[in-house]
C-alpha positions in Angstrom: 0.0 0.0 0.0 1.2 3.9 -0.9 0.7 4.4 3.2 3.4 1.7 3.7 5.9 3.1 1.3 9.3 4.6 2.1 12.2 6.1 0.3 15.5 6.7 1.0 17.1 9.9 0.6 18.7 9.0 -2.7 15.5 7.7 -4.1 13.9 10.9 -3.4 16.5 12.2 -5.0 16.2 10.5 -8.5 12.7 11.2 -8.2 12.4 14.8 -7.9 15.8 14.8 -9.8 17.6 16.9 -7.3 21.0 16.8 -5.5 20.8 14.5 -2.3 22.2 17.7 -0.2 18.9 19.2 -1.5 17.2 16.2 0.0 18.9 16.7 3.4 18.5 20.6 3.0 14.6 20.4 3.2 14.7 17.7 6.2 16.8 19.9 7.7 14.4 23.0 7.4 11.2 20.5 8.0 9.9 20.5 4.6 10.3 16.5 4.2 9.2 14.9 7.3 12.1 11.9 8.1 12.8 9.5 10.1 16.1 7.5 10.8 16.0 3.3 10.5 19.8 2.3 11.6 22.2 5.1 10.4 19.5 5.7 7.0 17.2 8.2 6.8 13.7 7.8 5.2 10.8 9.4 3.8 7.3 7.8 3.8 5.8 8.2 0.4 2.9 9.8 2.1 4.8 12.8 3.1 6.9 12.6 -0.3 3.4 13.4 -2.0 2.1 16.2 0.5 5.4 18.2 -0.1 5.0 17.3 -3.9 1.1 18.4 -3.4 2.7 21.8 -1.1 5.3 22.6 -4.3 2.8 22.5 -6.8 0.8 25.0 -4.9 -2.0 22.6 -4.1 -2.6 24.8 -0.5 -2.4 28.4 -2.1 -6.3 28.3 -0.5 -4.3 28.6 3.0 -1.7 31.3 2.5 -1.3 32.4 6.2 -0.3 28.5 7.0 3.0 28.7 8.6 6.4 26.5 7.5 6.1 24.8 10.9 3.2 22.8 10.1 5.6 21.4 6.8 6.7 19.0 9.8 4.5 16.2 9.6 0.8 15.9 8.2 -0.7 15.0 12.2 1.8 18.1 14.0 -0.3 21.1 15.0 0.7 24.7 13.7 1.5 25.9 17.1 3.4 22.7 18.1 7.1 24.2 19.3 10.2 23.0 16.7 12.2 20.2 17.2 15.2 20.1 19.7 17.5 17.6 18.0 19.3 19.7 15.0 20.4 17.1 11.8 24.1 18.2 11.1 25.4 16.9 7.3 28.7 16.1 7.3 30.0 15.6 4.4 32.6 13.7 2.3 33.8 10.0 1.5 36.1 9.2 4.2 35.3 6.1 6.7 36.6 8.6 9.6 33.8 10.8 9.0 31.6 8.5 9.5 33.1 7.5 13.2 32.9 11.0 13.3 29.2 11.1 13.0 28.4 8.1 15.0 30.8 9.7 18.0 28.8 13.1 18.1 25.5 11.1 18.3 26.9 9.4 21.2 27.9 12.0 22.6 24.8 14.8 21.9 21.6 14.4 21.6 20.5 17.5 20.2 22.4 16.5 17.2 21.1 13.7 14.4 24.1 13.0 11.8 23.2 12.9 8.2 26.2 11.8 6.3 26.6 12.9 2.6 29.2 11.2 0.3 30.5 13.7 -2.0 33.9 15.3 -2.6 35.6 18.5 -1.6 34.9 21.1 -4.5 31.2 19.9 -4.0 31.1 19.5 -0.5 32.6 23.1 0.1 30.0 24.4 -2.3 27.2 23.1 -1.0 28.6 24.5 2.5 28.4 28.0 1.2 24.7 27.6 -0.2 24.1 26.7 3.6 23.2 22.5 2.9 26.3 20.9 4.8 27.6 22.1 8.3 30.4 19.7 8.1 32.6 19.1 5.3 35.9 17.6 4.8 38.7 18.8 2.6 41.8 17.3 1.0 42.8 19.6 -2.0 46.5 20.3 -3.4 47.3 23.6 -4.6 50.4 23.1 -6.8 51.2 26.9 -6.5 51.8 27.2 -3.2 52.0 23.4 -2.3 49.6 23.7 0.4 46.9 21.5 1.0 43.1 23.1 1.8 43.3 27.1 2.6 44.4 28.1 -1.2 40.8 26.6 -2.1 38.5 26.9 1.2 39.3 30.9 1.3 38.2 31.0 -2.6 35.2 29.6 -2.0 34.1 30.7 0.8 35.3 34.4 0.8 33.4 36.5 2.8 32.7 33.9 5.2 33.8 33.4 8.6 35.2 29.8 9.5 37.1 27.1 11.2 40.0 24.8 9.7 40.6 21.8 11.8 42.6 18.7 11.4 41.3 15.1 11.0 44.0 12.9 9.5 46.5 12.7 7.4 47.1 10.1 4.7 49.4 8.7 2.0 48.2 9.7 -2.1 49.3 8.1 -4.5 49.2 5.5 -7.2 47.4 2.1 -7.6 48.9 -0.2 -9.6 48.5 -4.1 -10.7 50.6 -6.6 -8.4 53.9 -6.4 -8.7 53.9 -3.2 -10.5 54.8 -4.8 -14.4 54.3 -1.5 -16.6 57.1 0.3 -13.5 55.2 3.2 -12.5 56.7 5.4 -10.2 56.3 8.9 -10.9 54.0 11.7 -11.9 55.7 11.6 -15.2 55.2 8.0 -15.8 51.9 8.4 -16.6 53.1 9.4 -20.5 54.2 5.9 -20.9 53.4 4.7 -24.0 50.1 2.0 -23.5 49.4 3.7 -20.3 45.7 3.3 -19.1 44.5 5.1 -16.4 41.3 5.3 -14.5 40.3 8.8 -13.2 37.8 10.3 -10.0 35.4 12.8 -10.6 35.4 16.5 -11.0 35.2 17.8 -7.8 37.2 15.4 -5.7 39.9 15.9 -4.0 42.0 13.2 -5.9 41.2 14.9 -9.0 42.3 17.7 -8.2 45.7 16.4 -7.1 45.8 14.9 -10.2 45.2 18.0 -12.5 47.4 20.0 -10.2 50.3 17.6 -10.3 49.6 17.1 -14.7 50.1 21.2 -15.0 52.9 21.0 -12.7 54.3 18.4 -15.2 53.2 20.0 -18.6 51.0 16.4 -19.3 47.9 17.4 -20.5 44.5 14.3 -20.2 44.8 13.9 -23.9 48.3 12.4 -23.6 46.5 9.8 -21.0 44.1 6.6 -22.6 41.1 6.0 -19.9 41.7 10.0 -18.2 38.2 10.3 -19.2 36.9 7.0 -17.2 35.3 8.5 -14.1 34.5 6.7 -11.0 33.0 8.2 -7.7 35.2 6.8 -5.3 39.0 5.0 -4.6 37.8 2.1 -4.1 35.7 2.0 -7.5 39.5 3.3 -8.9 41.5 0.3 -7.3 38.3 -1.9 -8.7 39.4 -1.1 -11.9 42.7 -1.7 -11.5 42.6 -5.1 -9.8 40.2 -6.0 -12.6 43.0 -4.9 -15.2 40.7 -2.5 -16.6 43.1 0.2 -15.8 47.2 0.2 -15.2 46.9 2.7 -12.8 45.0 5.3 -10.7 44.9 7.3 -8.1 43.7 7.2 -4.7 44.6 6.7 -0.9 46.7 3.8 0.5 43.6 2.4 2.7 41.7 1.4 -0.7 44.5 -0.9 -1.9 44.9 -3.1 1.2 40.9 -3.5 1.1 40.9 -4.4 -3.1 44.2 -6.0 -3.2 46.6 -4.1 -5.6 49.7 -2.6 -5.1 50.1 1.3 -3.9 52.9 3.5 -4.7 52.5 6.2 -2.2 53.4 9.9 -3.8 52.4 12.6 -1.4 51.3 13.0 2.1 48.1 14.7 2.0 45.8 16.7 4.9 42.4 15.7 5.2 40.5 18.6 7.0 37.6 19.5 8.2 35.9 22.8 7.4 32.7 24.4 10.1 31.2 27.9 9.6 31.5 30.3 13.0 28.3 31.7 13.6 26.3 31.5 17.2 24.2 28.5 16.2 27.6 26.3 16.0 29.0 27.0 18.4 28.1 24.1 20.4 29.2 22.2 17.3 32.7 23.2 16.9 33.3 23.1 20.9 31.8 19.1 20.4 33.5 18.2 17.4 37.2 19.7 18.7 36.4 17.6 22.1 35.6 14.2 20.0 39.0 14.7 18.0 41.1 15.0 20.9 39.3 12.1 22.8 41.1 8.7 23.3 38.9 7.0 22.4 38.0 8.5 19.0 41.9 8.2 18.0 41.8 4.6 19.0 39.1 3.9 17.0 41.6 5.8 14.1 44.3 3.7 14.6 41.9 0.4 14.7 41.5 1.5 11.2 44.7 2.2 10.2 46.5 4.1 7.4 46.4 7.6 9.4 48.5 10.7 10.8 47.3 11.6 14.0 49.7 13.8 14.2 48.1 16.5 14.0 44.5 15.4 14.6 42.5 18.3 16.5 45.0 21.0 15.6 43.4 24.6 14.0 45.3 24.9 10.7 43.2 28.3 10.0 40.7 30.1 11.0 39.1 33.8 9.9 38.6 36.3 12.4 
């Protein structure tokens, strides 16, 4: 029955053909009434339609009705909002998602929605206000500095906090034993080179277009620098499948797929929050969780990280 259906927030997606940050954006304001099964959020199709029904202008007969009664179809108008805030953190690393579970743990005003894109994205949907949390890793070749080059680009005019998470090894994912002898940057002009790329937007991608300029190779020189896959683990995929010579990724993917990794630069993996009143309680939790034991124990359980500077501002406005 309709009454029994639910979607998730990528199905709602698809079917109103929107971004899935624009999904989380209306639960967040109460527009799409949600609910959480395990660490998923859901939407009945009930309350799918009645927004559908809201968008379409079906209730232009009540124009004094307030956004408060967008909640849910049985919540009174004068009913007070709800105390528990949904923060979206967002970006691909398995970190961030301890990091979610941790500050659920730990406060219960807070319900953590995780979204899985990369940096370029993540830090623009952070300035059109649908992410609170998002995580950076991007190389600036000029200045060969990872994060602030890009964060104070795109979010100029905004005040905000830097802060540490991890560091990691970069670099390349090769077949076992390494047979076509990749080592370098500039290795990638072999001739018979195939190479799987990430997205637009990624972090990876970007160290990769950086470190191709820095080298005068341009992607027409490379066969496959037009593949795209979403994530390193889709890259190292391709590359144990011997779809692909090489790609490029971080270290933890090729111990879990089972190819070979060539590691090429260290890279810091940061996290980015906006300074304004309403977080923060936010910042003063998330600094606490990233200095607790127990969170970098739960790191190291993992593997494949700096915790060196883990909790550490690395720069904020004023």
């Amino acid at each position: 029955m309709t009454q029994d259906k639910s979607y998730t927030t990528e199905e709602i997606a698809n079917l109103l053909r929107i971004s899935k940050l624009t999904v989380y954006d209306l639960i967040k304001k109460g527009e799409l009434p949600a609910y959480r099964v395990g660490r998923q959020m859901r939407v009945d199709a009930a309350d799918l339609e009645s927004y559908k029904a809201r968008a379409k202008g079906a209730y232009s007969r009540q124009p004094a009705a307030p956004p408060v009664s967008y909640m849910a179809h049985s919540v009174p108008q004068e009913q007070p909002p709800a105390t528990t805030r949904n923060i979206i953190i967002s970006g691909q690393d398995i970190s961030l998602d301890l990091l979610a579970n941790e500050l659920e743990k730990q406060e219960d005003s807070f319900r953590a929605l995780r979204s899985y894109v990369g940096s370029i994205n993540s830090l623009i949907a952070m300035y059109r206000g649908e992410a609170d949390v998002v995580s950076t890793h991007l190389y600036d070749g000029d200045t060969e500095e990872y994060n602030v080059p890009y964060v104070r680009r795109l979010l100029s005019g905004h005040s905000y906090l830097m802060v540490n998470l991890v560091a990691r090894w970069a670099g390349f994912y090769v077949q076992k034993g390494n047979p076509r002898k990749l080592g370098s940057w500039e290795d990638l002009k072999k001739p018979g080179i195939i190479m799987v790329n990430r997205e637009k937007g990624s972090g990876a991608r970007t160290l990769i277009e950086e470190k191709l300029r820095q080298h005068s190779i341009t992607g027409r020189e490379i066969v496959g620098y037009d593949r795209e896959e979403k994530n390193h683990l889709a890259v190292a995929g391709a590359v144990a499948r011997l779809e692909a010579d090489v790609g490029v990724g971080i270290e933890k993917a090729s111990l879990m797929v089972g190819v070979d990794f060539i590691p090429l630069i260290r890279e810091r993996y940061d996290l980015v929050i906006m300074k304004k009143k309403e977080n923060e309680m936010l910042i003063r939790k998330i600094r606490e969780i990233l200095s607790s034991t127990s969170f970098r124990q739960a790191l190291e359980a993992i593997g494949g990280y700096d915790l060196t500077h883990t909790g550490e501002v690395m720069y904020e406005t004023p």
